[in-house]
N, C-alpha and C positions, 0 to 999 in steps of 0.2 A: 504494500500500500504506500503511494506515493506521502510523502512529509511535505509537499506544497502546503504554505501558508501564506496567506497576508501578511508583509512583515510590517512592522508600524512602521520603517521607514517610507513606505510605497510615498508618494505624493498622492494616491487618489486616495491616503487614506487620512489626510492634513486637509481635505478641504474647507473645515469649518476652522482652520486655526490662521484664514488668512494669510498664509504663510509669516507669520510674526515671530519674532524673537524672543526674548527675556524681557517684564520688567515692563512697565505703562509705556519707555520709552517707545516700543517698537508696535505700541497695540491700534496703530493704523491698517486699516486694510492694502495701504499700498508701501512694501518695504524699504519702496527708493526713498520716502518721503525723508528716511532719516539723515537723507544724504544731508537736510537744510535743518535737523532738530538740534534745539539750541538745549546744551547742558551745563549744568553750574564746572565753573570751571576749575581743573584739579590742582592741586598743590605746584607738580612741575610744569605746569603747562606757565610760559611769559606772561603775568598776570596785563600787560598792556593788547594781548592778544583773545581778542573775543571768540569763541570758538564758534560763533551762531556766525561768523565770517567766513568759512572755510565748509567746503564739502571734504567726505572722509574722500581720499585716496584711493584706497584698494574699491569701496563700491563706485568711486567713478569711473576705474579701472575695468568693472564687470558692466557700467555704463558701454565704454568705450564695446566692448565685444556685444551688447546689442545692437547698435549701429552694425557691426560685419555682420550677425545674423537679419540686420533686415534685408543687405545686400542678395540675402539668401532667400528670402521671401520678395523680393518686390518682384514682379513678373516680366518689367525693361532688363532685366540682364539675362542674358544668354542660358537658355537651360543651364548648360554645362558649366558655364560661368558660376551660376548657382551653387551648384554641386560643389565647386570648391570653395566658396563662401562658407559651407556647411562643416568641411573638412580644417578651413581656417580658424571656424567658430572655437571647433572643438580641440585644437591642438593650443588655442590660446588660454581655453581653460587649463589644459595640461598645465600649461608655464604657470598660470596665477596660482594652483595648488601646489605645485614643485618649489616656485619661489617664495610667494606671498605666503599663503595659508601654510606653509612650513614652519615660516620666522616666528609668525602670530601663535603656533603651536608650540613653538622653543619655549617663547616669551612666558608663555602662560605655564606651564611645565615649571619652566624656573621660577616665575615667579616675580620677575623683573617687569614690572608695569610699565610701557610708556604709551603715556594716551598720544591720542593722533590730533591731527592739526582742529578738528570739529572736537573735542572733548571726552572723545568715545573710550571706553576702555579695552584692551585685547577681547575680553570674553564679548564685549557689545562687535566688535568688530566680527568677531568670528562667525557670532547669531546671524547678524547682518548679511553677510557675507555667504553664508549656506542658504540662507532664506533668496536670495538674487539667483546664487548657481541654477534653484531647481525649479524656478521660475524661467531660468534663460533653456537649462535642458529640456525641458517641459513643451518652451515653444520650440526649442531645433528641433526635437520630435516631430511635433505637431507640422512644422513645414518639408520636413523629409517624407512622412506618412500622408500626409493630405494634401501636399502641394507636388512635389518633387518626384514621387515615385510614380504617381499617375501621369504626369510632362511625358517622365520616359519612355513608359509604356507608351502613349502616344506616338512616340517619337520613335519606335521600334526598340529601347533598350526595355527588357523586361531583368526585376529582379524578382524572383520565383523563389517559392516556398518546394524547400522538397518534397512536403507532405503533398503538393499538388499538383508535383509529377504524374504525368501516365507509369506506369507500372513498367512500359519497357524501359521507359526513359529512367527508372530510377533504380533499373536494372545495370543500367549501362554506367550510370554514374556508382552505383557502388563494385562495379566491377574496377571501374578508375581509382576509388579507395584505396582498394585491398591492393593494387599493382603501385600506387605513385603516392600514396600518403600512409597506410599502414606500416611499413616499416619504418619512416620515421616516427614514429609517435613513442614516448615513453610514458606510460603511465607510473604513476608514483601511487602509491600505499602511504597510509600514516597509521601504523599500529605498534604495537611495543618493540619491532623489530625496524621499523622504519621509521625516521626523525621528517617530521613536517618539510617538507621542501621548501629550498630557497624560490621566489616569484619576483621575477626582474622586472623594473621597469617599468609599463605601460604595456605590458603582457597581457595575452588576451587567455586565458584559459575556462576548463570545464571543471566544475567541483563535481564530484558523484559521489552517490551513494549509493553500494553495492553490500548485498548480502546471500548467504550460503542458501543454498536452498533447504526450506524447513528449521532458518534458525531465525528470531528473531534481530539478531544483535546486526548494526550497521555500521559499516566500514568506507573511511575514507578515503577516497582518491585524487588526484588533483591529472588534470592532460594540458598541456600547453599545446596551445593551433600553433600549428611550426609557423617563422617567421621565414622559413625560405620559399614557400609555395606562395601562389595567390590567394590571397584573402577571398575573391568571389570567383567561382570556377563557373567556366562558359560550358553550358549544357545545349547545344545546339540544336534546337526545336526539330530539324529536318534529318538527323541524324548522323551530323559531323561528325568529327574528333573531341574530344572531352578537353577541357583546360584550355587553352590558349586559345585567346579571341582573334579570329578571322573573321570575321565579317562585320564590319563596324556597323551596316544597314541594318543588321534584323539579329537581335542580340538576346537572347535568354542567358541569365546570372543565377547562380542560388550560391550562400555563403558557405566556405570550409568548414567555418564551425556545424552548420547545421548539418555537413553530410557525416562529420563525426559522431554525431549525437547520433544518428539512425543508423550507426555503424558500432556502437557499442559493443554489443555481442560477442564481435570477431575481435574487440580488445580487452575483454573479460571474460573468455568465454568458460561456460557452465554455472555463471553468477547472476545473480535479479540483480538489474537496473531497480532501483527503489528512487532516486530522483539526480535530477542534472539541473547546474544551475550555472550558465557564464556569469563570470567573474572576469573585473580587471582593476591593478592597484596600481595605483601613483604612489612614488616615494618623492621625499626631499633631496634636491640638488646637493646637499649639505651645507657648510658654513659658509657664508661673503667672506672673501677673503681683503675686499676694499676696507682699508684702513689697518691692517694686519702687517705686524712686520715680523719676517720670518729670515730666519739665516742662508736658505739657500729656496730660491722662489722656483726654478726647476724641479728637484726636487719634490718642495712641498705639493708642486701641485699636482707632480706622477704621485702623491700617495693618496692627493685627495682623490682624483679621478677615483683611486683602486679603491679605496673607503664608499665614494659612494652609490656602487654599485649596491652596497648593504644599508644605503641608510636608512632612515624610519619609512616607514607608510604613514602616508597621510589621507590618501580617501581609497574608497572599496568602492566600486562602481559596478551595480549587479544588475540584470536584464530583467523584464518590469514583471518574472514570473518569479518570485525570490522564493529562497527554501530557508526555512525560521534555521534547520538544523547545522547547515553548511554557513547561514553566514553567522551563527553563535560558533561556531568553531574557527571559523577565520578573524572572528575579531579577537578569539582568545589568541590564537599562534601571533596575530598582528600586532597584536596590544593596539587595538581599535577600541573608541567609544563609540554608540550610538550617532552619535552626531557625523560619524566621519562614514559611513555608509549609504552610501544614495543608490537609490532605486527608482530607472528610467526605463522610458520608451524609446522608440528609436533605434538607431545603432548604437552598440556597444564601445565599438571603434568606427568612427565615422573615415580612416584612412584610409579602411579599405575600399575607401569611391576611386580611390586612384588609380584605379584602372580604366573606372567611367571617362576621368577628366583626358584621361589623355586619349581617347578616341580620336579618330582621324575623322570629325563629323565639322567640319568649318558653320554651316549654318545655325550650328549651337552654340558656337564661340565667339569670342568679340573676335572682330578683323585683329587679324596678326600687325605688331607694330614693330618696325625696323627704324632704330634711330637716324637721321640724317646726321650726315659729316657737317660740325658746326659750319659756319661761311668762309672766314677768316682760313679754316684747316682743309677746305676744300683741294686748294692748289696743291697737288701729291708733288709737284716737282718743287715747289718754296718748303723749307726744312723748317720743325715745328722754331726750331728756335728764334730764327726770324722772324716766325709770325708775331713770335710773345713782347719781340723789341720792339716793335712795329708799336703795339698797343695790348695792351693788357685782355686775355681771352677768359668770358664767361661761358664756362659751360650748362648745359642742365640737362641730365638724366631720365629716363630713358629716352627723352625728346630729340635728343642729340647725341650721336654715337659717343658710347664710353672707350669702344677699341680704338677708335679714329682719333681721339680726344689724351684722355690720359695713359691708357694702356699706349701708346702710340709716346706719349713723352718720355715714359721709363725706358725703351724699346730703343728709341732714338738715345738717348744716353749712353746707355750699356753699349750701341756700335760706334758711337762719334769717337773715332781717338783725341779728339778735344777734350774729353770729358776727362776733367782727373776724379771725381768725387761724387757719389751718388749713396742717399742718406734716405730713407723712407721710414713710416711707420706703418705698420699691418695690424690691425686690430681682429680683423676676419676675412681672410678670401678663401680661396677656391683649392679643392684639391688639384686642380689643371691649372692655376693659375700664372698667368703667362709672368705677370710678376714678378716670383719666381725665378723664372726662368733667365729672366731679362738681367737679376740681382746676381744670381750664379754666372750668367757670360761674362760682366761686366767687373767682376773678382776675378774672374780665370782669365782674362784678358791685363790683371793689374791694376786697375782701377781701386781706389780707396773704397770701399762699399759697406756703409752702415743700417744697420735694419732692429730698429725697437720692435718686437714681436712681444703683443700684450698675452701673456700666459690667462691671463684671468677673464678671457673673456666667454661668460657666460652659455654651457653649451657647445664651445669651440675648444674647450684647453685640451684635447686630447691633440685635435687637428693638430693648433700650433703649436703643441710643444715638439710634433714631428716635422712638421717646417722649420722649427728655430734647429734642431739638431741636423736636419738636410741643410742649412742655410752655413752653418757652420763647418759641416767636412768640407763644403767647396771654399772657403777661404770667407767667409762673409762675416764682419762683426758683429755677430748680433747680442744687444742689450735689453733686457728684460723691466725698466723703467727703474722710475723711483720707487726705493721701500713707501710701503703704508698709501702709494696713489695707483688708481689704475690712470694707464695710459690710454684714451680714447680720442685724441688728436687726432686728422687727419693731413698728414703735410708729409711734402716729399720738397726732395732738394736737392740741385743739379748744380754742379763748380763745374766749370767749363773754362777753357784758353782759350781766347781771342785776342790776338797780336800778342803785344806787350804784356795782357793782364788781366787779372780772373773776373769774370763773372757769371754771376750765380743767379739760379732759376728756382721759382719753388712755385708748388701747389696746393694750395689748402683747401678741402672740401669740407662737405658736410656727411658724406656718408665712406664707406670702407670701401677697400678695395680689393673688391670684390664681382670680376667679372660677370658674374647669374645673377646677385641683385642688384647691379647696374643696371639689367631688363625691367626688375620688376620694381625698383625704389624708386620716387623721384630724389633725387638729390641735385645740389651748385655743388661748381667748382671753378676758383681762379688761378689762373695761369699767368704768372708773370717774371717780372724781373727788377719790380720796383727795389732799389737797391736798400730803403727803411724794412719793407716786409723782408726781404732776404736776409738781412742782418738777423731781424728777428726768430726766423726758423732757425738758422745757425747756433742762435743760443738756445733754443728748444731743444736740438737735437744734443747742445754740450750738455747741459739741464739732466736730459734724459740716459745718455750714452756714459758723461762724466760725472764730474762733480762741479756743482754751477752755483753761488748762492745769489745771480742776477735774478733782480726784480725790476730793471727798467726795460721796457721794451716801450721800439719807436712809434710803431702803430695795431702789432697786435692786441687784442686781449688775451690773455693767458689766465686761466684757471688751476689752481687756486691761487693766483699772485696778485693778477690787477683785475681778474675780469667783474669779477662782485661789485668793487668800487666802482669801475669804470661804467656798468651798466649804474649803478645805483646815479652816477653823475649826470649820463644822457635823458634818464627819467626826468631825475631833477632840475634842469634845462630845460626840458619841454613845460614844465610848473613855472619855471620864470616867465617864459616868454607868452603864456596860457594868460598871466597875471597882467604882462604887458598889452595885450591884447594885440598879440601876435599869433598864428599860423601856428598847432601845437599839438602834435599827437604823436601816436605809437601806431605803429602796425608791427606784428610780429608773427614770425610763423615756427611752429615746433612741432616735436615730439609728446612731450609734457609739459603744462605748468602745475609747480606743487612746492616753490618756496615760499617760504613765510616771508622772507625777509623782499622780494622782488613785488612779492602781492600786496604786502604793505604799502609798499612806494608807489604802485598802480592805483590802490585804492587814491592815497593821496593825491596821486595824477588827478584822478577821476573830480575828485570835490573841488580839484581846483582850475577844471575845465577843460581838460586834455583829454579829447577824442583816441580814444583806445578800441584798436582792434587785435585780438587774436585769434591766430589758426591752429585750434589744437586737437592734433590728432586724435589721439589717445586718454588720459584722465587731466584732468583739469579741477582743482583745489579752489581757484579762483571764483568767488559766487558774485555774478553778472548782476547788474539791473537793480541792485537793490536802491531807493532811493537813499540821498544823502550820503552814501558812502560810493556808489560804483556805476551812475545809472549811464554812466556815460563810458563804459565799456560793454563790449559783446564779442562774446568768444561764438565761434566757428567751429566746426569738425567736418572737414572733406574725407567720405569712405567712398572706395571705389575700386575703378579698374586698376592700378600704380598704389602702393605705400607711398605716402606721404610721410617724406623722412627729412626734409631742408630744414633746416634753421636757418630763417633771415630773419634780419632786423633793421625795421625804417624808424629812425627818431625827424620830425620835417625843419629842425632849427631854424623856427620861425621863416621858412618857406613856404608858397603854396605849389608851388609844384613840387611834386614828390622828388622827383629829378634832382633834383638842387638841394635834398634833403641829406643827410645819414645814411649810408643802408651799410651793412654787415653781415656777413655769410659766416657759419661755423659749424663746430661737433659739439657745442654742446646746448641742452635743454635751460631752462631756469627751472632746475632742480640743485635742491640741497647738493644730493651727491655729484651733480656737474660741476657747482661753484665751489665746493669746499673740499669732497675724496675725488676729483679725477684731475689729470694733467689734459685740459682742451685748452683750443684754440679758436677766436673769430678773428677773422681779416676785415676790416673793412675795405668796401667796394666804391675806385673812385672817378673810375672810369666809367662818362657819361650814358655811351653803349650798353655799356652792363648794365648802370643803373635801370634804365630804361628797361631792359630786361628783368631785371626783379622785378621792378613794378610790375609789368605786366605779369609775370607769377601770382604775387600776392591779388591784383586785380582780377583776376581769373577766380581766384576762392570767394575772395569780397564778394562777386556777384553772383557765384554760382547757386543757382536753384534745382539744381539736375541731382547733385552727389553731396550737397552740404547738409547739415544737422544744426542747429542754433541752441546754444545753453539758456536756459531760463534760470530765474533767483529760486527756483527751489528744486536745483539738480536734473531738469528733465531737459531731456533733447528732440527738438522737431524736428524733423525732414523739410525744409522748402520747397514751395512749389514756385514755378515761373508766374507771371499773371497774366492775366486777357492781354495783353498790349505787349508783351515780351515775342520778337520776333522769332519763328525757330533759327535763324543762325544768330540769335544771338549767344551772350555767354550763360545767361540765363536757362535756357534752355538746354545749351549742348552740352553742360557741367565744363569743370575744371579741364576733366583731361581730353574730351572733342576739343575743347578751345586750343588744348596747349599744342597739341600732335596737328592742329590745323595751323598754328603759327610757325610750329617748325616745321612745316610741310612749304609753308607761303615764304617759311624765313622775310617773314614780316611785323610789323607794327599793328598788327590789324588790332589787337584788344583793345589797343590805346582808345579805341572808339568809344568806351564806357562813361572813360572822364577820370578823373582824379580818384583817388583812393579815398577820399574824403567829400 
């Protein structure tokens, strides 16, 4: 007799609890509300800082992943497009329990309270926090099952229940079984002779339980879906070949897991199936190592890797038919609470669409995009270096080829026998990456060649710590930053001989370097030879590579040395001339906003008349609209076809043309950890051309009604609509990235036709 039960986790069995938290705080019927609920404020919180001023973090964070799940629900994007929205959705939760919901569970564990920027405490954060997840899995469900799967079908892709095979048909698929997936499979025992198995990762597996025939007593097992097969195996309605999809028009799927489960028999056999339940567990990334000073940072971080493939579990994520029995023994092996078990619909692993997405079906897809060769790099017979003497090159990603562009600068170095000196920072690229490659000729030909490779960067430390040891048998010096900062700079740096006498070329972007999300990031970057900015990379790299205790630089900002103050100075600039009754605002475009000390000075801005725009992707700390404090800011969020990953920055010093204003491209966010644990960089941008080109970036979000979201004063975000009068070419209508991929297409001015940013 099967031990299915209702487990109290189910969500359809919370409907009357509103999904709320702990405690009157959270006994609204809507749990975002708390993002704006104002709590008395704690002992360490800056008593000059009101916390009813500030939305928490992490749930604006699970904000921000609704927005990519609407990408996933709204019906103008590409079936297929869809489908990875969904696969996006879900891989982002992964990172915010690995990361986030790991720390908040250290925190509280130990014991070490720190409330968050809204006043909340770890446990109100965590309530919070699981009440949004099963809310957000609730609706991915609800759009894979009732939006998304019937599209397909339409569309000829069927994903099929094996139960609903014809009988030859499910003949022939467990023939395919027992030949190309039964030998791999290892089932595992947990009884007094076998210890609970180790579960990796983001592991997809089957709990069972099996017992003797004629005995009551039930025994556990655990099977892991191999990771070497495909997750959805092609059952070919006309009687193809089993497994590999041929035929992208007319497609029947049904999932590995599910042909395992109707295949028990032959991996048990002579035992009762008594219940099967998938299971899959996230664990914690382990420690941050920002801010950490360790004696040998190689090292440390090959042990970290090795550690945390064991670290804690933090959520159990079980398929919406639960078994009371199996997951009360998996939270005992886990050391799981209640709270850390969730129980969905849907897919278990939504990854395995990855096979959907990559169909060879273009009518489901957004048109493919090939960056143009900026204008200026067009001429293949003029060498990049003259172009950059000539006048300073803004590039922007993926609008504008990255291989053409910067891969093409490094590339040109490493062969110029001019070049004595080539110095870069890698934070994240490519196992192929030409990079790389370009670093190693450019050593083996004798060239001085320096390379910061950031160990710690999130996700990647295994990559590069075998890049920094490949980068090093070929002769290349690679330095691993400053103790206690991570390195997230993006600058390269070219010493060249021309006649008499050196000079030097540098690059500062806003995103890594990294050829595959060069496709898919937007990012800036500038290319020059301004002899102030060069100086200033040269000490970056002594900073980074040596021992450096410079803190003046000519016209970067440099984090953590000038760049806090210096933004804090352009803010407060824009308050003077606001007062004077001058021309006075911000536009800003990022990743994040979530410092206190940046949003303070914003607010400020705000009561003292300074038109405030920002573009934030991702969570945003900053609460919009409120009278008397901010009404005169509005934050933005462009989700869409492209990551939105630039940092730029316009401050207008009392101009009204944008033009003539401030602007500044960089790597970092105005977050804490940018301004105070990491080593970044912003350039400013002073070259008219380029200007002109930001602008028309940032004017592209300003207006867009197509892919932008609008923050409201109490944490909710709308989707814009264009209005009656909004033409369809215009920006309004065609979003951010029609506009951008049609300007770099025209390699024109044409957005300028909106008007001013203000």
């Amino acid at each position: 007799m099967s031990s299915k039960k209702k487990h109290k986790n189910n969500p359809s069995s919370d409907a009357g609890s509103n999904g709320s938290g702990t405690g009157d705080v959270f006994s609204t019927k809507d749990p975002l509300a708390v993002l704006a609920t104002r709590v008395s404020v704690p002992a360490d919180i800056d008593p000059d800082s009101d916390p009813s001023q500030f939305f928490n973090r992490d749930l604006s964070w699970l904000e921000f992943n609704r927005r990519v799940l609407g990408q996933a629900t709204d019906e103008r994007t590409p079936l297929l497009e869809r489908v990875k929205f969904l696969t996006i959705c879900a891989s982002n939760l992964d990172e915010f329990f690995m990361k986030r919901v790991a720390l908040l569970k250290r925190r509280l564990r130990s014991g070490y309270e720190i409330h968050a920027h809204n006043g909340m405490t770890v446990r109100q954060q965590l309530d919070a926090a699981r009440a949004m997840v099963k809310e957000l899995q609730e609706m991915q469900a609800r759009c894979f099952e009732d939006l998304v799967l019937p599209a397909l079908r339409e569309n000829g892709i069927d994903i099929a229940k094996y139960a609903d095979l014809e009988p030859s048909d499910r003949e022939r698929v467990d023939e395919w079984f027992h030949t190309n997936v039964f030998p791999i499979l290892t089932p595992l025992a947990v009884d007094q002779g076998h210890r609970f198995p180790f579960i990796s990762n983001l592991s997809e597996s089957l709990g069972i339980l099996v017992s003797q025939p004629g005995s009551s007593d039930k025994l556990f097992a655990r099977i892991k879906v191999p990771d070497a097969l495909p997750r959805i195996v092609s059952v070919p309605p006309d009687g193809g070949e089993i497994g590999p999809l041929r035929d992208a028009d007319q497609i029947r799927l049904v999932s590995l897991e599910q042909i395992i489960q109707h295949n028990l028999d032959a991996v048990f056999p002579g035992m009762q199936i008594v219940d099967i339940m998938p299971f899959r567990v996230t664990r914690s990334t382990g420690v941050d190592l920002e801010g950490e000073e360790v004696e040998d940072l190689l090292e440390h971080v090959e042990a970290e890797l090795q550690m945390r493939r064991f670290a804690s579990v933090v959520r159990l994520e079980v398929a919406s038919t639960p078994s009371d029995p199996i997951i009360s023994l998996l939270k005992e092996e886990l050391e799981l609470d209640d709270e850390d078990v969730y129980v969905r619909g849907g897919l278990l692993e939504y990854q395995d669409l990855t096979d959907i997405i990559a169909l060879d079906r273009p009518a489901l897809k957004q048109r493919p995009w090939t960056g143009v060769v900026p204008p200026r790099l067009r001429d293949e017979d003029t060498d990049i270096f003259s172009a950059i003497r000539e006048q300073d090159v803004l590039v922007h990603h993926p609008y504008e080829s990255f291989a053409a562009s910067v891969e093409r600068f490094i590339a040109a170095a490493a062969k110029d026998p001019n070049v004595l000196a080539i110095k870069q920072t890698l934070y994240r690229t490519s196992r192929d990456s030409p990079f790389i490659d370009s670093l190693i000729r450019a050593a083996e030909e004798g060239k001085q060649v320096a390379c910061l490779v950031e160990l710690r960067a999130r996700f990647d430390e295994d990559k590069n710590v075998r890049f920094a040891r490949h980068l090093e048998k070929h002769g290349v010096h690679v330095a691993y930053g400053v103790i206690g900062l991570k390195t997230h700079c993006k600058c390269s740096l070219v010493v060249r001989r021309e006649g008499d006498r050196l000079r030097s070329y540098a690059h500062v972007g806003t995103g890594n370097y990294h050829p595959g999300t060069a496709q898919l990031y937007t990012d800036c970057g500038l290319l020059t030879c301004d002899p102030a900015i060069c100086e200033d990379v040269i000490n970056i790299f002594n900073y980074l590579t040596g021992r450096s205790l410079n803190r003046h630089y000519n016209k970067l900002l440099i984090a953590p040395v000038t760049m806090r103050e210096r933004f804090y100075e352009l803010i407060d600039r824009e308050v003077q001339n606001a007062r004077a009754g001058k021309p006075a605002r911000v536009v800003a475009k990022m990743n994040q906003l979530e410092d206190v000390g940046i949003i303070k000075r914003l607010y400020e801005a705000s009561q003292a008349g300074v038109k405030i725009t920002c573009i934030v992707r991702g969570f945003c700390c900053l609460r919009p609209g409120v009278p008397g404090l901010s009404e005169n800011i509005r934050i933005v969020s462009v989700v869409g076809r492209f990551l939105e990953h630039a940092r730029i920055f316009h401050f207008a010093c009392g101009r009204e043309d944008p033009v003539d204003g401030e602007w500044y491209i960089g790597s970092g966010d105005w977050m804490s950890r940018n301004l105070n644990n990491r080593v970044e960089a912003v350039t400013p941008v002073e070259d008219r051309d380029a200007r002109r080109k930001l602008s028309d970036i940032l004017l592209a979000g300003v207006h867009d009604r197509r892919h932008a979201w609008e923050l409201d004063s109490n944490g909710k975000y709308a989707l814009l609509k264009p209005g009656p009068d909004d033409p369809e070419d215009s920006m309004a209508r065609l979003g951010t990235f029609e506009t951008l991929c049609r300007a770099a297409l025209e390699s024109s001015r044409a957005v300028r036709s909106a008007g001013y940013l203000f």
